[in-house]
Backbone bond lengths (Angstrom), bond angles and torsions (degrees), N, CA, C in turn:
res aa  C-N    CA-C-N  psi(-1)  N-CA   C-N-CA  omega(-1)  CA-C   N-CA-C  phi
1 X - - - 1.443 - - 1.522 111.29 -
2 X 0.922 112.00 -32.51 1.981 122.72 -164.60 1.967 90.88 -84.90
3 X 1.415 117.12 -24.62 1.233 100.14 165.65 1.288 121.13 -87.61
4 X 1.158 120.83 -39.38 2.212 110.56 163.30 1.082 84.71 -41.50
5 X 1.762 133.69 -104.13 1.738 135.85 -151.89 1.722 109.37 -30.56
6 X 1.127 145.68 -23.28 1.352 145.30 168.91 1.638 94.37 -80.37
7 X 1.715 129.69 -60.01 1.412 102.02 -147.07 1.954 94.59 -63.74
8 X 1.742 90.20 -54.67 2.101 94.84 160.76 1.358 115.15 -10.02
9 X 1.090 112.94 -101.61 1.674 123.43 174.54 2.003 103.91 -13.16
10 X 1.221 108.45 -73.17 1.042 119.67 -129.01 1.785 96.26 -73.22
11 X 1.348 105.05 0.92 1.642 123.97 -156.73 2.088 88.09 -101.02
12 X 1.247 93.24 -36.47 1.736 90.41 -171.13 1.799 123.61 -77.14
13 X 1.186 120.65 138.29 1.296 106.36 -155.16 1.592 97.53 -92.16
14 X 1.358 124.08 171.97 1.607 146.57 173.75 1.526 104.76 -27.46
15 X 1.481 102.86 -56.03 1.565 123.19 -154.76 1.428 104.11 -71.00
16 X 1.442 116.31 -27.61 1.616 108.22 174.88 1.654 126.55 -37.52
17 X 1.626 106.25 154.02 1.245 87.22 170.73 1.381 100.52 -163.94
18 X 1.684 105.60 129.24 1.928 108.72 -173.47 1.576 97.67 -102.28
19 X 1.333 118.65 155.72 1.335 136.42 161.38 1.165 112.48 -124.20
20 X 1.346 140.56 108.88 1.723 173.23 100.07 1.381 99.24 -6.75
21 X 1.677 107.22 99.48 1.229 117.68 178.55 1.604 116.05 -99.61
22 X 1.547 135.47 72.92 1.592 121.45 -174.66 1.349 110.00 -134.25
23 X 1.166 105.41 149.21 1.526 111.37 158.36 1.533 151.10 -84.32
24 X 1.596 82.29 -3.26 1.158 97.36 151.83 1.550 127.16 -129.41
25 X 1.317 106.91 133.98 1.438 116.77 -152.16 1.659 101.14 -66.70
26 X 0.978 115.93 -43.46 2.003 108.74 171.62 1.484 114.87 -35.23
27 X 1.411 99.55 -44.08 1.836 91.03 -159.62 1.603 95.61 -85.43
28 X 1.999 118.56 -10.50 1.394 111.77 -178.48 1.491 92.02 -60.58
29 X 1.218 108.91 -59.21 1.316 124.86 -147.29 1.847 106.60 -57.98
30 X 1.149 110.04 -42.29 1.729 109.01 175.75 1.530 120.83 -64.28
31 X 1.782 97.63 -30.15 1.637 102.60 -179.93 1.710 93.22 -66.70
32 X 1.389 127.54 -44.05 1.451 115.56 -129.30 2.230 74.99 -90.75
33 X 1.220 126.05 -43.40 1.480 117.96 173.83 1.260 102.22 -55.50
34 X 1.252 141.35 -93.79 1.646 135.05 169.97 1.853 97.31 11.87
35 X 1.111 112.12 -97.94 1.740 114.04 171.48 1.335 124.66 -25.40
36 X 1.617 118.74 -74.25 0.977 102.91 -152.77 1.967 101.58 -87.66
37 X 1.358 113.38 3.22 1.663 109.48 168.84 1.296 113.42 -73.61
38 X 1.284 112.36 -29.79 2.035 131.88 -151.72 1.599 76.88 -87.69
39 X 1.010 116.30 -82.98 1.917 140.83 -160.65 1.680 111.81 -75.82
40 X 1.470 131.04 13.14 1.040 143.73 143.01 1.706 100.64 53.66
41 X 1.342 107.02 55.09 1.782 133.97 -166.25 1.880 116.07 9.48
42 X 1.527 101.60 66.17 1.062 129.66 -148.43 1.838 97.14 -95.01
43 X 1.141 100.70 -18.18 1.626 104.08 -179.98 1.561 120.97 -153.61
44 X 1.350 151.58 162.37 1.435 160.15 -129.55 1.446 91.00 -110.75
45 X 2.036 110.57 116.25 1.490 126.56 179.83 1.424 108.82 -107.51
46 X 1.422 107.30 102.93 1.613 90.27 177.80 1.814 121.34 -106.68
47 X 1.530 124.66 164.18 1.687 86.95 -163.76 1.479 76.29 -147.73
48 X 1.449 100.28 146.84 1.691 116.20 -171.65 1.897 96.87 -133.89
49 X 1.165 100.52 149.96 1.166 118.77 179.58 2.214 122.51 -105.41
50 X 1.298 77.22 12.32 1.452 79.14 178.00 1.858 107.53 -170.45
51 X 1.210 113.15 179.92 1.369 113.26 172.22 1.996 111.01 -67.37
52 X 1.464 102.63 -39.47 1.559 109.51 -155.21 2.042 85.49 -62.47
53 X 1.226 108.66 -55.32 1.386 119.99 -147.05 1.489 93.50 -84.77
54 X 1.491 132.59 5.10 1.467 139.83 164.52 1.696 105.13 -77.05
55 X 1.357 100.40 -65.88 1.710 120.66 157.17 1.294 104.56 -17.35
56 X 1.294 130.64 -80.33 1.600 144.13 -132.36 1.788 94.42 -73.73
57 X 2.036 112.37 -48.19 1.275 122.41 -176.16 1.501 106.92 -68.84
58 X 1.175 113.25 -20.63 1.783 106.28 -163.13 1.733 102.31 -71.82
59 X 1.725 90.16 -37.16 1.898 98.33 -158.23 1.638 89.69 -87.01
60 X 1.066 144.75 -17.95 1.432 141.86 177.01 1.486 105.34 -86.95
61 X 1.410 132.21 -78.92 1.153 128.85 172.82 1.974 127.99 -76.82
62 X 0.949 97.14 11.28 1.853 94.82 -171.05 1.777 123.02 21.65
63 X 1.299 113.32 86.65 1.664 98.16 -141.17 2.109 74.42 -101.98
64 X 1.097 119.36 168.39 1.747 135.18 -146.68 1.792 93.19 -106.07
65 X 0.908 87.32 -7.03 1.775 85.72 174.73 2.021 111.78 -163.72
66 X 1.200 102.45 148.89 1.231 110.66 -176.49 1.556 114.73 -114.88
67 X 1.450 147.82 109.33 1.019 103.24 161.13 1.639 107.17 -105.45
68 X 1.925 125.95 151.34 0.986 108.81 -163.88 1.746 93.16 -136.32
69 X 0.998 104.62 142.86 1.901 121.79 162.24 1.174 113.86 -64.35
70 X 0.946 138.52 140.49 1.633 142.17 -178.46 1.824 101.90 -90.27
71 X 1.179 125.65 -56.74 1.335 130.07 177.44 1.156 140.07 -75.87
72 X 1.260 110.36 74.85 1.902 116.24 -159.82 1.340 104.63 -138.29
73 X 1.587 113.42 153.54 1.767 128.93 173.54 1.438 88.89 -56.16
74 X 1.380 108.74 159.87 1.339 139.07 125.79 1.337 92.21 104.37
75 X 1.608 116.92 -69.95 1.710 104.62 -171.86 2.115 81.21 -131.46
76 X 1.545 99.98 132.72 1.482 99.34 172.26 1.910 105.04 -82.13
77 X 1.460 95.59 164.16 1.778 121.48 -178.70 1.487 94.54 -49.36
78 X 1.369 117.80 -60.90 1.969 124.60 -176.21 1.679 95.68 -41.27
79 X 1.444 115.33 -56.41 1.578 98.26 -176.17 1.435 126.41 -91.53
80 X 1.121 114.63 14.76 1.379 117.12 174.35 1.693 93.33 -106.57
81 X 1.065 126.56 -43.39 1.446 107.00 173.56 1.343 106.80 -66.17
82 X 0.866 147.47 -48.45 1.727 153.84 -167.65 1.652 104.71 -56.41
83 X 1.279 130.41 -36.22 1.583 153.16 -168.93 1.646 83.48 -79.84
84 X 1.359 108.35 -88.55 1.225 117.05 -173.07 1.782 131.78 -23.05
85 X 1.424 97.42 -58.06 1.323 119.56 175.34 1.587 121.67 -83.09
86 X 1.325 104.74 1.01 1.491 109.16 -175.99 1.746 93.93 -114.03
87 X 1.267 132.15 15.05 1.417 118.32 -168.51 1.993 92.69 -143.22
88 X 1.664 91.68 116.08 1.291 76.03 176.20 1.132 155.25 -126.87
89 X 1.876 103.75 77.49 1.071 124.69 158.30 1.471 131.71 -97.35
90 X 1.689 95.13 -7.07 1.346 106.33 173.59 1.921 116.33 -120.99
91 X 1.153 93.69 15.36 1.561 95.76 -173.29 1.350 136.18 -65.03
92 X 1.360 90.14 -22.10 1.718 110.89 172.64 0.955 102.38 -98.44
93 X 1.305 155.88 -3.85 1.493 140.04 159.03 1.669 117.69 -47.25
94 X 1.562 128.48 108.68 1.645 116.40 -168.29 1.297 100.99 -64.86
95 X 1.526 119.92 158.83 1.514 127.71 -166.38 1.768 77.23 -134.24
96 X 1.506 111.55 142.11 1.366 120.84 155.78 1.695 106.71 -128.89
97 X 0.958 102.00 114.31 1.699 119.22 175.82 1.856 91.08 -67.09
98 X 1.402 96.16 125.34 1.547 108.82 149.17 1.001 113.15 -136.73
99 X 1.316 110.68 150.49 1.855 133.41 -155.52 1.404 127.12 -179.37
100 X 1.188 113.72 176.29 1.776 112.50 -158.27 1.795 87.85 -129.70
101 X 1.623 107.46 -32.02 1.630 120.46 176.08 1.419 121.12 -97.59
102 X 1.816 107.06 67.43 2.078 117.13 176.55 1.700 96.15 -105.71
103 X 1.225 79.69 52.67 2.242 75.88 159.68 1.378 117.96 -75.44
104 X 1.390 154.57 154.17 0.823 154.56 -143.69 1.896 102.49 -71.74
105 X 1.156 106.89 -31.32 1.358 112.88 -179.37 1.531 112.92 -66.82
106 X 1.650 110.02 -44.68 1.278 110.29 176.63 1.000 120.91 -47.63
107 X 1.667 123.12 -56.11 1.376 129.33 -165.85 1.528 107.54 -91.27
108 X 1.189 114.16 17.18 1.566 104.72 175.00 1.661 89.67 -100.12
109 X 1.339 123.36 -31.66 1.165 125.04 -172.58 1.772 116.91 -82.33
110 X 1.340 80.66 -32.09 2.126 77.65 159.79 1.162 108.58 -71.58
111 X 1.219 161.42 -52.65 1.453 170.96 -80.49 1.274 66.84 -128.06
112 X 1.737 116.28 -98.49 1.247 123.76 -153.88 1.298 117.38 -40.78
113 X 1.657 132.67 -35.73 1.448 117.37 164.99 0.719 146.78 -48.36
114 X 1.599 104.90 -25.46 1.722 121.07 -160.01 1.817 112.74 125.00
115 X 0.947 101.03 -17.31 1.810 88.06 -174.45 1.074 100.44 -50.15
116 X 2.007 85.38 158.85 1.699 88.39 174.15 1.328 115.13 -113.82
117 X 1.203 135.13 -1.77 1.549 161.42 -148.81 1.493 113.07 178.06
118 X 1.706 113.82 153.56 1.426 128.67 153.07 1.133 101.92 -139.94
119 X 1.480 93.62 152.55 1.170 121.06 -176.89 1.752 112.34 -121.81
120 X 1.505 125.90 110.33 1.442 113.97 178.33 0.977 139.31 -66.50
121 X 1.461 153.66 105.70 1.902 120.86 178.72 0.858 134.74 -110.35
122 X 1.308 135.90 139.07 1.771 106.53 41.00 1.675 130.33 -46.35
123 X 1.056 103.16 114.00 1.839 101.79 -164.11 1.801 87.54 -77.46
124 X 1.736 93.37 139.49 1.902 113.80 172.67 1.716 86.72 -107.08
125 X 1.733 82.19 136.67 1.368 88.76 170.49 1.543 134.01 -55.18
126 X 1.639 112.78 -24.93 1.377 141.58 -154.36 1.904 91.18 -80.82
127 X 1.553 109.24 -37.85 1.336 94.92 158.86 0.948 137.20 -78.61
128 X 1.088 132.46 -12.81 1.537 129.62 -174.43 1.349 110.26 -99.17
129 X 1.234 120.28 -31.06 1.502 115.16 159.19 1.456 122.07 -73.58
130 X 1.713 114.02 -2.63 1.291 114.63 154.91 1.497 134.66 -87.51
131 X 1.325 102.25 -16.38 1.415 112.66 170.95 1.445 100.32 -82.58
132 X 1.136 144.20 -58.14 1.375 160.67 144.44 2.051 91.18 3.08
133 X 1.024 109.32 -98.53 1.275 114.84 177.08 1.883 116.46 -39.87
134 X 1.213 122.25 -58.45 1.531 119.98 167.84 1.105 107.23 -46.08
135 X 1.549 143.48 -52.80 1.370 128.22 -160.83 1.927 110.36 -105.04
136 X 1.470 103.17 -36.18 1.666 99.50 -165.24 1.729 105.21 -84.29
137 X 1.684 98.68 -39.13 1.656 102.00 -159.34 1.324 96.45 -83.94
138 X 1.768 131.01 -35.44 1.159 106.74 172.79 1.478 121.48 -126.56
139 X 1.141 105.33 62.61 1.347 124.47 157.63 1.583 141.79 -126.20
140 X 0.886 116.17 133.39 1.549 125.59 -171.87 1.417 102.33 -92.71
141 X 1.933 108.38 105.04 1.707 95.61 -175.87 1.903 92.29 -104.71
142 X 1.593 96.20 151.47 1.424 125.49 165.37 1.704 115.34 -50.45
């Protein structure tokens, strides 16, 4: 496995940049190790603690991937993807919902916002370096 995450990694350029959307700082903290152990801190990790302060990094830094929590103070994941994907300068940015709450309602309601992926948790590493690869390694962003 640590050799896919090296050839992965090694494919993504400097300029990348993920934003780790949670409120709780453990699961920031495992997504952002997950990455930067797998991907040998190969691209720009930024980490927000809420929807508002996800907002503030997206329109300042535009980072090439999002991953975001649905259940947070201040501004929830549903409206920060919904903001995001409804404005379009940020619409093509991929959003991956991670969460512990994908009941059928949830993910009918990400769909409809715009997500582009979920992710369940307990987060497997094998996903996140797959979303990682679907959106950063082979994509050409605008």
């Amino acid at each position: 496995m640590f050799y896919y995450a090296q050839l992965l990694c090694s494919a993504l350029q400097s300029s990348k940049k993920i934003l780790i959307v949670d409120d709780h700082p453990d699961i920031v903290d495992i997504i952002y190790y997950f990455i930067t152990l797998s991907c040998d801190q190969t691209f720009k990790i930024y980490k927000a603690s809420d929807g508002k302060e996800a907002l503030t990094i997206v329109k300042k830094d535009r980072p090439d991937l999002i991953f975001l929590d649905l259940h947070m103070p201040v501004m929830n994941g549903f409206e920060v993807c919904q903001t995001l994907k409804s404005d379009d300068k940020f619409s093509n940015i991929p959003i991956v919902i991670v969460s512990a709450y994908l009941s059928k309602e949830n993910i009918d309601r990400i769909i409809s916002l715009g997500a582009d992926m979920f992710i369940k948790k307990p987060i497997e590493i094998e996903e996140l370096l797959g979303a990682i690869e679907k959106f950063v390694t082979n994509r050409t962003t605008s």
